[in-house]
Steps between C-alpha positions, in 0.01 A plus 500: 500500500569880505096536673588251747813677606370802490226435742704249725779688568599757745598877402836410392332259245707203556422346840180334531224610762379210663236687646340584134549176466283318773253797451424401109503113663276612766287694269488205205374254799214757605387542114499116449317463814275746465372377187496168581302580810100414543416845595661818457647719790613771300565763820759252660664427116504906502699518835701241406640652199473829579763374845670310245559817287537731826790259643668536196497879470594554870821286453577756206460757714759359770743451248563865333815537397 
């Protein structure tokens, strides 16, 4: 349970990020769809993570303490 906290929380380790949340939904769905796909578009599964990932980091950002 520790991992899950510690990569669902905010800084303060006790509040949950929703947004890390949706984005490891967001990113599950594109993995399951992408391999259950007929052909593979890897440059759009690329951008999707990779805004996935950016989103993520940029919220960080906003929120120095």
């Amino acid at each position: 349970m520790k991992f899950l906290t510690d990569l669902f929380t905010e800084r303060d380790g006790t509040s949950w990020c929703i947004g890390r949340i949706i984005g490891a939904a967001g990113a599950g769905v594109m993995c399951y769809r992408f391999a259950t796909a007929g052909g593979a578009d890897f440059a759009n599964f690329a951008g999707g993570l990779a805004a996935i990932i950016a989103s993520i980091g940029f919220k960080n950002i906003s929120e120095r303490q």
